[in-house]
Steps between C-alpha positions, in 0.01 A plus 500: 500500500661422187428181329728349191239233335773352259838514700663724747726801348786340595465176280333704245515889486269625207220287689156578575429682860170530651455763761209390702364328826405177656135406504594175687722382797725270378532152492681161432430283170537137523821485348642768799494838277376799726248745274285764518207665239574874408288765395509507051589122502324139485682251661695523750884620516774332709647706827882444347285738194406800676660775752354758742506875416511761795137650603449852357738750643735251614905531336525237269 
């Protein structure tokens, strides 16, 4: 998966992207927000800040 700590590339496209994985299933803070912790990152990241990537030998 692909993770984007600061913004998403669309709002921002010079920003910082973390290739990684989970290391939790995600969850709901009380405010609402959906989130997840990836691998190379404290805290956690919100679902609307990271996107899939194909499984090896898959087409992209």
């Amino acid at each position: 998966m692909t993770a984007y700590p600061g913004a998403r590339p669309e709002q921002v496209p010079s920003g910082p992207r973390l290739d990684t994985r989970t290391r939790s299933a995600a969850w709901t803070l009380p405010h609402g927000r959906a989130v997840v912790l990836v691998d190379g990152r404290a805290g956690a990241i919100a679902l609307t800040h990271v996107a899939p990537r194909p499984a090896s030998g898959e087409p992209a």
